[in-house]
Biopython code that builds the backbone (N, CA, C, O; Angstrom):
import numpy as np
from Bio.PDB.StructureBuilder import StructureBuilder

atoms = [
    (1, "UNK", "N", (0.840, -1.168, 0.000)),
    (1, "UNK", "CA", (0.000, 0.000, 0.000)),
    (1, "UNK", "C", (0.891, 1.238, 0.000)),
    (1, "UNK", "O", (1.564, 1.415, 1.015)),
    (2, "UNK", "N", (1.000, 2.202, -1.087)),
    (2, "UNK", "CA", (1.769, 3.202, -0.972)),
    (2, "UNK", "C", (1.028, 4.612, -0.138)),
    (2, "UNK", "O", (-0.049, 4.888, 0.392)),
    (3, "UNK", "N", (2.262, 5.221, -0.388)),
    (3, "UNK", "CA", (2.078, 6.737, 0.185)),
    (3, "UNK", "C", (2.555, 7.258, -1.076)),
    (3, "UNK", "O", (3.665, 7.004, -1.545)),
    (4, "UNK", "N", (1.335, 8.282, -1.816)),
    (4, "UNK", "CA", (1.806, 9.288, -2.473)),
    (4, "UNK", "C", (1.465, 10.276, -1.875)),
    (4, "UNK", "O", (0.812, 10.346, -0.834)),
    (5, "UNK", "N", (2.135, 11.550, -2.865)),
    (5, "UNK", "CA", (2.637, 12.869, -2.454)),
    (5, "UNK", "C", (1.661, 14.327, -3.890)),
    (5, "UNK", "O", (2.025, 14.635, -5.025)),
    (6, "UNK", "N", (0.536, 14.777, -3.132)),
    (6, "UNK", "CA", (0.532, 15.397, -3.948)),
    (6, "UNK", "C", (0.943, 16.977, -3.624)),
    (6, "UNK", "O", (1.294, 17.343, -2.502)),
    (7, "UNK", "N", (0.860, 17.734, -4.615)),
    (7, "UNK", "CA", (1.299, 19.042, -4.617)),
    (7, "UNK", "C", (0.015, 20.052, -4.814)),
    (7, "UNK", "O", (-0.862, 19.936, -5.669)),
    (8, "UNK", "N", (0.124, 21.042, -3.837)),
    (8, "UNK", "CA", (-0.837, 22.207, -3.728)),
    (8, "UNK", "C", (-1.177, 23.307, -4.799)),
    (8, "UNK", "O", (-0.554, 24.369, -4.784)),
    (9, "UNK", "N", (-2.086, 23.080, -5.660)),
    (9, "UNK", "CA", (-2.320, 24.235, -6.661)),
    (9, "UNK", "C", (-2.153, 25.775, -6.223)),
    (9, "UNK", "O", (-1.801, 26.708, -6.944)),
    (10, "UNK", "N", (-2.496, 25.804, -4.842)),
    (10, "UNK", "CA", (-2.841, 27.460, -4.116)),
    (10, "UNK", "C", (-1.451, 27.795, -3.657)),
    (10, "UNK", "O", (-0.978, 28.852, -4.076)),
    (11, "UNK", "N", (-0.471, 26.780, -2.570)),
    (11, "UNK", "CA", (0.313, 26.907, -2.085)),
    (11, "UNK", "C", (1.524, 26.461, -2.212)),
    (11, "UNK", "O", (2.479, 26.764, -1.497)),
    (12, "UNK", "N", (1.519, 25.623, -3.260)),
    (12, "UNK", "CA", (2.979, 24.554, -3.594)),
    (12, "UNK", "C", (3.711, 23.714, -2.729)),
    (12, "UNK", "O", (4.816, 23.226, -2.963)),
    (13, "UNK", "N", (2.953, 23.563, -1.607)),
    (13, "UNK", "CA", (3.499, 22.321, -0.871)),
    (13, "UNK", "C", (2.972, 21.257, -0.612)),
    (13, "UNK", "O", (1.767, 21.444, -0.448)),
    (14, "UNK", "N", (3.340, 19.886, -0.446)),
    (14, "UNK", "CA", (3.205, 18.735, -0.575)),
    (14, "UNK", "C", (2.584, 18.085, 0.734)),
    (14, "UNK", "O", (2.926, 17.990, 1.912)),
    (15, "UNK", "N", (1.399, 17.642, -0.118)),
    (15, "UNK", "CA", (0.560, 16.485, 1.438)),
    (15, "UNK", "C", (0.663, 14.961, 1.203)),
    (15, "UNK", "O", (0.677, 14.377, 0.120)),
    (16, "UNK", "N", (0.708, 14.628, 2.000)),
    (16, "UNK", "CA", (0.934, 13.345, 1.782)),
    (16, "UNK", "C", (0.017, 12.015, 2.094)),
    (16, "UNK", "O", (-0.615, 12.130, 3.144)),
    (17, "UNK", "N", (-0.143, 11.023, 1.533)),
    (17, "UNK", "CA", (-1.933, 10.391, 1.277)),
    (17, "UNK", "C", (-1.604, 8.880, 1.282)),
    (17, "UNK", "O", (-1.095, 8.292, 0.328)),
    (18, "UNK", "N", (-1.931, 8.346, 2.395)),
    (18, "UNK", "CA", (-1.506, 6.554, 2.284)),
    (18, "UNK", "C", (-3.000, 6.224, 1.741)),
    (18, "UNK", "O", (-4.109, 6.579, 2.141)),
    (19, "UNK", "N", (-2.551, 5.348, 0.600)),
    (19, "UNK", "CA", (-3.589, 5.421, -0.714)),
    (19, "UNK", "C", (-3.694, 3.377, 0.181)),
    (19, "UNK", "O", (-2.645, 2.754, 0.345)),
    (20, "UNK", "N", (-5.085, 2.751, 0.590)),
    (20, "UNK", "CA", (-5.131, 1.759, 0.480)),
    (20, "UNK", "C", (-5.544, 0.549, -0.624)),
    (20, "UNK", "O", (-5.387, -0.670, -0.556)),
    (21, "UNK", "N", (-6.039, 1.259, -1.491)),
    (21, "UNK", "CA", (-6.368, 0.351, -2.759)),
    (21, "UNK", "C", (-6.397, 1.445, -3.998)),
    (21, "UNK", "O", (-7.162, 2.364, -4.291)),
    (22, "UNK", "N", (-5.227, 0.915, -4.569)),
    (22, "UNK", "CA", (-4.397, 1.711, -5.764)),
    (22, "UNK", "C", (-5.689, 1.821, -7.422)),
    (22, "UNK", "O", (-5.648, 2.518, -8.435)),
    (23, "UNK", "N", (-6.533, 0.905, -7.002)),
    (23, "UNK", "CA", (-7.481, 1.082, -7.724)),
    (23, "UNK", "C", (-8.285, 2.444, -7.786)),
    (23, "UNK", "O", (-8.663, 2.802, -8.901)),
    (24, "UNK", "N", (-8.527, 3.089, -6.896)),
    (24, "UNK", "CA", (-9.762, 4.044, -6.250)),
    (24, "UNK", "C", (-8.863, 5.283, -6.377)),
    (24, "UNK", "O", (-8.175, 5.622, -5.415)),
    (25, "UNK", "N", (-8.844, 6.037, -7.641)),
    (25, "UNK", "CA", (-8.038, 7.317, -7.188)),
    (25, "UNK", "C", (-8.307, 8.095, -6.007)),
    (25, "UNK", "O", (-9.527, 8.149, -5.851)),
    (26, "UNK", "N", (-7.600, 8.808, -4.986)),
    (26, "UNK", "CA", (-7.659, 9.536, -3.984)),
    (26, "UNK", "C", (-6.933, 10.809, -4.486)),
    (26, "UNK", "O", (-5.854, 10.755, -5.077)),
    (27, "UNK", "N", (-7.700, 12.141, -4.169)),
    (27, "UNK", "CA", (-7.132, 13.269, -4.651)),
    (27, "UNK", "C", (-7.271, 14.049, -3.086)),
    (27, "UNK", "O", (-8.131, 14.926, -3.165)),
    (28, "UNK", "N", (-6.791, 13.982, -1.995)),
    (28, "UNK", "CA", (-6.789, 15.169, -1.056)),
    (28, "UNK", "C", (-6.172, 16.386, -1.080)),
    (28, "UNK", "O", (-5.107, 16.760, -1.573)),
    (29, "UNK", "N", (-7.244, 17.077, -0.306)),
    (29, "UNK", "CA", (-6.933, 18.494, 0.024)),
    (29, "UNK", "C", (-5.787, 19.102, 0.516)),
    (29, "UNK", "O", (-5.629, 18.683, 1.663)),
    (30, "UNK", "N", (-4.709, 20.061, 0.147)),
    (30, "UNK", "CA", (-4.211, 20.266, 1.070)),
    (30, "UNK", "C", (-3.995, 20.184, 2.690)),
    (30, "UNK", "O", (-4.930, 20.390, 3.464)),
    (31, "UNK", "N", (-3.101, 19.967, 2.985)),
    (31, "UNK", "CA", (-3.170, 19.527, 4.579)),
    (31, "UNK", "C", (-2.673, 21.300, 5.207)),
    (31, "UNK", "O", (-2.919, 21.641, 6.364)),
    (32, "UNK", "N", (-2.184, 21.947, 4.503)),
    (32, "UNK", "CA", (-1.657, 23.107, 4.774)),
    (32, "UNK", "C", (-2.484, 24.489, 5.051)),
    (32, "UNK", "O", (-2.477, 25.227, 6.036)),
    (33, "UNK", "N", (-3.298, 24.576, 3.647)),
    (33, "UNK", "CA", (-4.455, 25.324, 3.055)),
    (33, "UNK", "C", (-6.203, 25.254, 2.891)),
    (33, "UNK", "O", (-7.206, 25.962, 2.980)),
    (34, "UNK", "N", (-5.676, 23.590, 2.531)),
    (34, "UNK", "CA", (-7.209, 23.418, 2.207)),
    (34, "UNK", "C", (-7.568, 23.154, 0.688)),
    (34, "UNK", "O", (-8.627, 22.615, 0.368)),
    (35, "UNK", "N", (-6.563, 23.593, -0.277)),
    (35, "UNK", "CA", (-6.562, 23.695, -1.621)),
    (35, "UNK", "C", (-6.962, 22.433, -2.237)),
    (35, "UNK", "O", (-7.051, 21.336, -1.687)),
    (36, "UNK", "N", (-7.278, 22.857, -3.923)),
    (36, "UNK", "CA", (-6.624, 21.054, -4.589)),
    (36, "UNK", "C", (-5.270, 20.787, -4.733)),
    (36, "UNK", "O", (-4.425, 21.677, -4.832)),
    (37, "UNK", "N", (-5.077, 19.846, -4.745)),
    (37, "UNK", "CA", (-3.717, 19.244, -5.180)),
    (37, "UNK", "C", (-3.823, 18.068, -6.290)),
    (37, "UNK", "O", (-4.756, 17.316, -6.572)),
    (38, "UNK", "N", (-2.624, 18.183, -6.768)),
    (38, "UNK", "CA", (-1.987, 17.452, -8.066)),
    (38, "UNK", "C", (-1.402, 16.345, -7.856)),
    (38, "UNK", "O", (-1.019, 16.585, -6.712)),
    (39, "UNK", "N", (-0.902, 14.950, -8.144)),
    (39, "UNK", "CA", (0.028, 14.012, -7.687)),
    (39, "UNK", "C", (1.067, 14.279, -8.207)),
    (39, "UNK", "O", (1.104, 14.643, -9.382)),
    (40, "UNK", "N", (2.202, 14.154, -7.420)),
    (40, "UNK", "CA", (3.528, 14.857, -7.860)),
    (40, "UNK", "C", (4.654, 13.737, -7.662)),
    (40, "UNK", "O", (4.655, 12.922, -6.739)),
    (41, "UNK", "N", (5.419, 13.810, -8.469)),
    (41, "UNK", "CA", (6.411, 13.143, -8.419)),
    (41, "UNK", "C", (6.981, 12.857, -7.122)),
    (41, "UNK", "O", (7.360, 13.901, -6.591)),
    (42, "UNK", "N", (7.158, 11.955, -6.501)),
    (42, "UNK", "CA", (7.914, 12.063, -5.155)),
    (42, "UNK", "C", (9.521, 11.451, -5.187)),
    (42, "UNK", "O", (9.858, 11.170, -6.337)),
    (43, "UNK", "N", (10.462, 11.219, -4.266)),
    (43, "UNK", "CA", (11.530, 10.903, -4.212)),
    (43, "UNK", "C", (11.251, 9.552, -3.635)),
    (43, "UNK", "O", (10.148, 9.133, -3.284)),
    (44, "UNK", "N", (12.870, 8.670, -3.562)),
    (44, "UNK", "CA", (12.417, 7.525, -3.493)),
    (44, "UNK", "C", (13.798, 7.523, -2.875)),
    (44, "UNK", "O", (14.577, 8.430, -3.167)),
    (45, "UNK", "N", (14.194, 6.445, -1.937)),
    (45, "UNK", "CA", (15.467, 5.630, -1.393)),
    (45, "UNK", "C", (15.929, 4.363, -1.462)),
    (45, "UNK", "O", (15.094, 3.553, -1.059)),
    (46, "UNK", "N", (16.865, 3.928, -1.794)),
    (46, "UNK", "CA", (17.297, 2.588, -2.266)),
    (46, "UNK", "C", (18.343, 2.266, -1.303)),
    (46, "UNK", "O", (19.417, 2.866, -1.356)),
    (47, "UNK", "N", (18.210, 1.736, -0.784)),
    (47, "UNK", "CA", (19.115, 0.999, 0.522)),
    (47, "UNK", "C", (20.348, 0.382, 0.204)),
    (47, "UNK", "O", (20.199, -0.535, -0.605)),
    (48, "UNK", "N", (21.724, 0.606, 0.630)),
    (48, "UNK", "CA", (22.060, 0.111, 0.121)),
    (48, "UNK", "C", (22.810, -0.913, 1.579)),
    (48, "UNK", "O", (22.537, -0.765, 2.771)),
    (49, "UNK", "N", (23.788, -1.920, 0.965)),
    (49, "UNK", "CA", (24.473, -2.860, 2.219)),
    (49, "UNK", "C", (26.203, -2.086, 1.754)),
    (49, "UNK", "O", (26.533, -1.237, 0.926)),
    (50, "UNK", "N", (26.939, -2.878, 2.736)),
    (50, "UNK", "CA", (28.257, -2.138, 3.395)),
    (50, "UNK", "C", (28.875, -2.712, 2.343)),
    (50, "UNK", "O", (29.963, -2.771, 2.917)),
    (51, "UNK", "N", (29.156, -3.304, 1.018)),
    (51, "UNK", "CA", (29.574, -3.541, 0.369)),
    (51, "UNK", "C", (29.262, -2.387, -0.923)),
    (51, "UNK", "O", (30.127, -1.756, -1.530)),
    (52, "UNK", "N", (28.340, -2.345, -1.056)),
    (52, "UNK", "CA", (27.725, -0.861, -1.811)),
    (52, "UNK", "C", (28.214, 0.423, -1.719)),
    (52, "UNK", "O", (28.655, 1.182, -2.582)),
    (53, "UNK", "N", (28.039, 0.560, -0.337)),
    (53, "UNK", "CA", (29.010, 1.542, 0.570)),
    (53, "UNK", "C", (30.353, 1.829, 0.056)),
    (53, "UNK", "O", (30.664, 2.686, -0.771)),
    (54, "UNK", "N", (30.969, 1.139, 0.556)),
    (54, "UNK", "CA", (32.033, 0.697, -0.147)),
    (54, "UNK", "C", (32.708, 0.920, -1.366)),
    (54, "UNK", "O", (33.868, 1.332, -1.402)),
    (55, "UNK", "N", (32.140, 0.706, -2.205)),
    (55, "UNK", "CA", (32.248, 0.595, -3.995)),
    (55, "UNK", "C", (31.821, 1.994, -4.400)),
    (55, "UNK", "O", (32.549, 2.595, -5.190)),
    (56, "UNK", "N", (30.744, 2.566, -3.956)),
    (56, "UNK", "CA", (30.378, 3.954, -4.355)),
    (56, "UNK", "C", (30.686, 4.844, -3.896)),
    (56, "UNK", "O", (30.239, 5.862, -4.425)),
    (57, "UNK", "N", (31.529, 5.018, -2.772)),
    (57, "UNK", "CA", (32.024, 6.096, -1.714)),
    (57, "UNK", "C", (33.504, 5.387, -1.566)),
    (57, "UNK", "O", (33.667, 5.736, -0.397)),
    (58, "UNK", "N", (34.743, 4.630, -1.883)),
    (58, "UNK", "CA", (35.483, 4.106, -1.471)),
    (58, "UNK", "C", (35.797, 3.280, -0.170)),
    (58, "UNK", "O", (35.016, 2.933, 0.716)),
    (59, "UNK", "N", (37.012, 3.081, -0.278)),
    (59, "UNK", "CA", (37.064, 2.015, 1.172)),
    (59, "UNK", "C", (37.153, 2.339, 2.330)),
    (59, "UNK", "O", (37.366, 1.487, 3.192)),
    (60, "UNK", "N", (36.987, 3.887, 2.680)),
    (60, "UNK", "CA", (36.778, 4.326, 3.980)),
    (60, "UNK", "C", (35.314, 5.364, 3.819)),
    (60, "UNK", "O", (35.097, 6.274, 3.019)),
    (61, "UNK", "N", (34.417, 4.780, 4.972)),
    (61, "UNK", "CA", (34.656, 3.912, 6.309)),
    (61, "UNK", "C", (34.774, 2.446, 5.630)),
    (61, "UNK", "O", (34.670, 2.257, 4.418)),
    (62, "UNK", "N", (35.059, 1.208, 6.819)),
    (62, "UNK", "CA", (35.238, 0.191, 6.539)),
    (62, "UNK", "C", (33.643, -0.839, 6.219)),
    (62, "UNK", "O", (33.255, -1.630, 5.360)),
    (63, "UNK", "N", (33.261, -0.400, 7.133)),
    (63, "UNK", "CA", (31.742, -0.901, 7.479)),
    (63, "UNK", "C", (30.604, 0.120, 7.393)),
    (63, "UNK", "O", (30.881, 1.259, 7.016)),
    (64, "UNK", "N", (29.539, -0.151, 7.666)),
    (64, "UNK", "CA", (28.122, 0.389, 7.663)),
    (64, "UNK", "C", (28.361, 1.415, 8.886)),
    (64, "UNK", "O", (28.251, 2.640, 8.942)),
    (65, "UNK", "N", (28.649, 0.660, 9.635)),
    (65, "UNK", "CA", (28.932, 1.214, 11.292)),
    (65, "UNK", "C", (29.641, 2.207, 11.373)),
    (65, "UNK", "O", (29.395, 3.088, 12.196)),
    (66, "UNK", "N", (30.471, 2.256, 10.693)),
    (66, "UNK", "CA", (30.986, 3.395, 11.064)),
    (66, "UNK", "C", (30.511, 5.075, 10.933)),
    (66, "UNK", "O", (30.577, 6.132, 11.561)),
    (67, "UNK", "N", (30.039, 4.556, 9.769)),
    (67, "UNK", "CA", (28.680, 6.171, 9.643)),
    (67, "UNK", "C", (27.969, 6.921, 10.881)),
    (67, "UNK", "O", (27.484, 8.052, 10.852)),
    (68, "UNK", "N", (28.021, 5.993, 12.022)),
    (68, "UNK", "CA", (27.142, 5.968, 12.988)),
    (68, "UNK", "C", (28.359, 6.643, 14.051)),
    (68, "UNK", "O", (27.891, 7.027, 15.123)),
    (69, "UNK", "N", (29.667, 6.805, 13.900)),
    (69, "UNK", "CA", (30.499, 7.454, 13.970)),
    (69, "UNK", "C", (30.789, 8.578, 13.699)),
    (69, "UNK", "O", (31.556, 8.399, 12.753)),
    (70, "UNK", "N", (30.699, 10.111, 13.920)),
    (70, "UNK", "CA", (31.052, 10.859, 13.141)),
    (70, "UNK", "C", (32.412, 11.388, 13.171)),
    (70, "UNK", "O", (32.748, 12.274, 12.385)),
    (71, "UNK", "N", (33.210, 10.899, 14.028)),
    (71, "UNK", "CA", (34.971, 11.387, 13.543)),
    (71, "UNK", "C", (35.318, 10.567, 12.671)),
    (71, "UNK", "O", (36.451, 10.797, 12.248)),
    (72, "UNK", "N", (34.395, 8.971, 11.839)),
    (72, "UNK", "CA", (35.103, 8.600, 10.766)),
    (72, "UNK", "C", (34.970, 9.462, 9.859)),
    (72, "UNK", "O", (35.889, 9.264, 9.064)),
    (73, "UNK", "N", (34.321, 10.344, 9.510)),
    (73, "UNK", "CA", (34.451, 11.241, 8.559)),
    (73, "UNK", "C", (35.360, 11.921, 8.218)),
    (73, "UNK", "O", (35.483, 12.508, 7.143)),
    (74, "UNK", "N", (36.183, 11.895, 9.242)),
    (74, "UNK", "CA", (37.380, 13.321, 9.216)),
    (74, "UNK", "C", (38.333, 12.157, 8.485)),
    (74, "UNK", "O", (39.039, 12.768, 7.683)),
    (75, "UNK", "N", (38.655, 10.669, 8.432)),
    (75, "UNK", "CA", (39.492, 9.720, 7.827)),
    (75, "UNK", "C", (38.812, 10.105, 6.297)),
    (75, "UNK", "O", (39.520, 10.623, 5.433)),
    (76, "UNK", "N", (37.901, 9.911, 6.146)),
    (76, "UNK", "CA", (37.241, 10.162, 4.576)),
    (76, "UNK", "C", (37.614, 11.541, 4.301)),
    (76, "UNK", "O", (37.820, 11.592, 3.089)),
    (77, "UNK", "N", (37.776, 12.517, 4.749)),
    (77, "UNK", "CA", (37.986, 14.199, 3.956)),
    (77, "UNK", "C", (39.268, 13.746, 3.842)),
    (77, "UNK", "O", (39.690, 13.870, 2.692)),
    (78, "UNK", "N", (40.289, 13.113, 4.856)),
    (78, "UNK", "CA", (41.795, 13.085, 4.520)),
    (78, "UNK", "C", (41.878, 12.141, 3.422)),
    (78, "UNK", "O", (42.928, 12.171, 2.780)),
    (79, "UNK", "N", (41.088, 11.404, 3.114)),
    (79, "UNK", "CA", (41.690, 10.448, 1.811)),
    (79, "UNK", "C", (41.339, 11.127, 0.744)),
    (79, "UNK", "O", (42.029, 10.928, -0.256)),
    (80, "UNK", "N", (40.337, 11.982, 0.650)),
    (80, "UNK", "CA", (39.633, 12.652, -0.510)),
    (80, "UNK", "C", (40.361, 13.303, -0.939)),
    (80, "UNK", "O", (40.548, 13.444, -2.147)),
    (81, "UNK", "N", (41.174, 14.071, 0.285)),
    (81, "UNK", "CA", (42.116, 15.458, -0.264)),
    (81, "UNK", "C", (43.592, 14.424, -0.961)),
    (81, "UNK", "O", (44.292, 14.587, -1.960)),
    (82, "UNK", "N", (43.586, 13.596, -0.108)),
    (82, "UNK", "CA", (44.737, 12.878, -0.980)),
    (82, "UNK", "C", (44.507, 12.521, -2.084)),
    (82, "UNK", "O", (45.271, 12.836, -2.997)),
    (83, "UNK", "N", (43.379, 11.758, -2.305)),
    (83, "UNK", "CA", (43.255, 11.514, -3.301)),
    (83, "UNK", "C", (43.388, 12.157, -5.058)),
    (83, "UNK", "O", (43.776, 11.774, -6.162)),
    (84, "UNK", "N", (42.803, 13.313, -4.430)),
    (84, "UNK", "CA", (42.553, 14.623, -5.580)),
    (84, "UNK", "C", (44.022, 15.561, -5.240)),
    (84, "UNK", "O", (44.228, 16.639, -5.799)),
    (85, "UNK", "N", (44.853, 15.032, -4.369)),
    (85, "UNK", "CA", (46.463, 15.429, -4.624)),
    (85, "UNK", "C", (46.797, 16.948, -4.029)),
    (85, "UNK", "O", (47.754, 17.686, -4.265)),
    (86, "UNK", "N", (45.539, 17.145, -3.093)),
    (86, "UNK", "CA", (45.265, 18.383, -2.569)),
    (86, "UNK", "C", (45.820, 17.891, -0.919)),
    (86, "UNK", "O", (45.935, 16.818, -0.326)),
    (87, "UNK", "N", (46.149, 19.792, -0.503)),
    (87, "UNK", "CA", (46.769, 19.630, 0.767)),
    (87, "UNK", "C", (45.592, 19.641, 1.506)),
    (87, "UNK", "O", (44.681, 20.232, 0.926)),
    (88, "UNK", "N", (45.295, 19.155, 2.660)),
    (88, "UNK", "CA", (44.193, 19.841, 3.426)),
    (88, "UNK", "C", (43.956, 20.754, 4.398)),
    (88, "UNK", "O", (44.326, 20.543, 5.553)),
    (89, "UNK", "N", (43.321, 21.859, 4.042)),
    (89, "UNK", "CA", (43.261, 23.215, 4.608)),
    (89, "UNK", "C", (43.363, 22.956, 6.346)),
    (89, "UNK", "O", (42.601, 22.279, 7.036)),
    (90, "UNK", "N", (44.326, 23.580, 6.690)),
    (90, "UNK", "CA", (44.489, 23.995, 8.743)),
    (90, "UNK", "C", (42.982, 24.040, 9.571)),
    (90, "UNK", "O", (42.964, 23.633, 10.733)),
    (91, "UNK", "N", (41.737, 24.541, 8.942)),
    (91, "UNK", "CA", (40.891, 24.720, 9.685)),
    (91, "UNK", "C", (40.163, 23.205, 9.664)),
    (91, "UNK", "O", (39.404, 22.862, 10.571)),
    (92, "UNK", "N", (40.504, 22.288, 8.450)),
    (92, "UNK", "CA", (39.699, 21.138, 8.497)),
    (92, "UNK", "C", (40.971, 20.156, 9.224)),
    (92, "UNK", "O", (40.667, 19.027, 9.611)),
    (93, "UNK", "N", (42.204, 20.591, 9.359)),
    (93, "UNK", "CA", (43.018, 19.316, 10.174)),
    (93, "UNK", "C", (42.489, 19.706, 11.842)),
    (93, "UNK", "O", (42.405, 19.007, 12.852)),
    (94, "UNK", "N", (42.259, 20.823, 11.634)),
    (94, "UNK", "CA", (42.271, 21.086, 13.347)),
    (94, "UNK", "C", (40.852, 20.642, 13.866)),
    (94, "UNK", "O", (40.686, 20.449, 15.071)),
    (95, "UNK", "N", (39.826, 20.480, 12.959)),
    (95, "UNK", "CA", (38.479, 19.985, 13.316)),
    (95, "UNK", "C", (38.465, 18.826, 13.574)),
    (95, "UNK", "O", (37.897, 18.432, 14.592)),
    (96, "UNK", "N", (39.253, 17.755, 12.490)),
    (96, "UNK", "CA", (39.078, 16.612, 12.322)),
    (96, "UNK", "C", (39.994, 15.831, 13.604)),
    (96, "UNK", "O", (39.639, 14.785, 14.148)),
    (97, "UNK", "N", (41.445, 16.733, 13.986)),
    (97, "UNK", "CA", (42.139, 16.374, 15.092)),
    (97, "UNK", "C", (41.230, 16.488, 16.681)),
    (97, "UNK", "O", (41.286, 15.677, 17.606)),
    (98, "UNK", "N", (40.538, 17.575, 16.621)),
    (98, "UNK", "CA", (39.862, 17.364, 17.938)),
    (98, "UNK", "C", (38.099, 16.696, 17.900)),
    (98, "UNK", "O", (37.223, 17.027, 18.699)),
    (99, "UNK", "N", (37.989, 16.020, 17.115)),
    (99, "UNK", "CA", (37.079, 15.312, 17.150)),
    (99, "UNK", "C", (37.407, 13.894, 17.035)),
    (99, "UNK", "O", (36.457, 13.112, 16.983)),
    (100, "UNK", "N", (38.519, 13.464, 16.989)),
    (100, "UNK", "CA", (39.449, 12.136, 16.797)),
    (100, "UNK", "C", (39.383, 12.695, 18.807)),
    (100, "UNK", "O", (39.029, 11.777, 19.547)),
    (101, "UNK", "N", (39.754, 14.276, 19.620)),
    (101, "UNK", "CA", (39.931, 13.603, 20.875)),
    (101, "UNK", "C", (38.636, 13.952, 21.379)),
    (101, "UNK", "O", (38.347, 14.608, 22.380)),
    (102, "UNK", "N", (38.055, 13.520, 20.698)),
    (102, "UNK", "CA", (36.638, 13.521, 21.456)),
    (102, "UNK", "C", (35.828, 14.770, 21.519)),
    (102, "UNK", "O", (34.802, 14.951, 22.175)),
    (103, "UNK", "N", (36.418, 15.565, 20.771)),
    (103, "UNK", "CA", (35.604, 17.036, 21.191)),
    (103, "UNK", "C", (34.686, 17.896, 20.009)),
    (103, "UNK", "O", (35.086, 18.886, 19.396)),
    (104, "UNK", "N", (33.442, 17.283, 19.878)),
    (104, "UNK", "CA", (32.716, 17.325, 18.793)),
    (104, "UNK", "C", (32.250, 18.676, 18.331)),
    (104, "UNK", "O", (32.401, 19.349, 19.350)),
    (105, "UNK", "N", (31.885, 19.289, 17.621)),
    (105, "UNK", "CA", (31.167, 20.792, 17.012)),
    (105, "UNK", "C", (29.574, 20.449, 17.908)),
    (105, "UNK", "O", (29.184, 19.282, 17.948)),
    (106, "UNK", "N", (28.832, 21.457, 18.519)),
    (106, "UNK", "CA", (27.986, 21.215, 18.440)),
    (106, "UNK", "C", (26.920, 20.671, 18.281)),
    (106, "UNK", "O", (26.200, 20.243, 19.183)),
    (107, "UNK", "N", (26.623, 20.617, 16.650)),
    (107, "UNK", "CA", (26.035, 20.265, 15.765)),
    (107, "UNK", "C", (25.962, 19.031, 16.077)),
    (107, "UNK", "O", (25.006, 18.480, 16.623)),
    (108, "UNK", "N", (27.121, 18.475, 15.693)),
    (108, "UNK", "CA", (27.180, 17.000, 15.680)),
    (108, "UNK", "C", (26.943, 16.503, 17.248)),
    (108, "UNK", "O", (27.048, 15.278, 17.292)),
    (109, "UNK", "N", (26.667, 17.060, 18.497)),
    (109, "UNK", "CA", (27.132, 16.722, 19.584)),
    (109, "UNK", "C", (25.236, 16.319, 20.139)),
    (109, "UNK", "O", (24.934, 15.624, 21.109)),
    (110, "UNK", "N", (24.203, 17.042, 19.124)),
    (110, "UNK", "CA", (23.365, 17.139, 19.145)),
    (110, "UNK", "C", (22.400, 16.069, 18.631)),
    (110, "UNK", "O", (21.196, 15.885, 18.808)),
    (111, "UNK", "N", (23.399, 15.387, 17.891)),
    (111, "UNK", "CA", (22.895, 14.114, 17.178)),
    (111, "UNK", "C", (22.149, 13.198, 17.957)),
    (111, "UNK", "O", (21.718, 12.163, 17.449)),
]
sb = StructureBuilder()
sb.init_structure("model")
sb.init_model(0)
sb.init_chain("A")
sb.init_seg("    ")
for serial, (resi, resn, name, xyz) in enumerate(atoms, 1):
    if name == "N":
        sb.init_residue(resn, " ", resi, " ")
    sb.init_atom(name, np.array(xyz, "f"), 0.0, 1.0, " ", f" {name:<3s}", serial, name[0])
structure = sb.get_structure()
């Protein structure tokens, strides 16, 4: 049973409609406005496994898991810059060094 996504004629934003029998068109109202809406293209995600990973992003991180990590990232900007034969800028060694000792941005601390 899907979920489509339609789009607001009045307002241009997207409501979203778990359709139970794909037979029976369903056209709802805006959830925003109230308007009609259109069915709109929606986006989609394809999952991938740690071997995928891998192959489409190179060999760092090693695993899935490590994503779930965020100072492996700072190993991935250093291979990138190597890779592409570039030095890597002082403000990204000094980020990536104190988040290797534990001392995260904010942002990320919020995760």
């Amino acid at each position: 049973m899907p979920i489509y996504e339609y789009k607001c004629k009045k307002c241009a934003l997207l409501t979203s409609a778990f359709v139970r029998n794909v037979e029976r068109e369903v056209v709802p109202t805006c959830q925003h406005c109230g308007g009609k809406t259109a069915r709109a293209l929606s986006r989609f995600a394809v999952g991938k496994d740690a071997a995928r990973v891998r192959s489409d992003f190179g060999a760092v991180p090693r695993s899935a898991e490590d994503y779930k990590d965020p100072r492996q990232i700072g190993r991935w900007v250093e291979n990138q810059f190597e890779s592409y034969g570039m030095d890597l800028p002082d403000e990204a060694r000094t980020m990536i060094d104190a988040a290797r000792d534990g001392e995260l941005p904010d942002a990320v601390k919020d995760l």
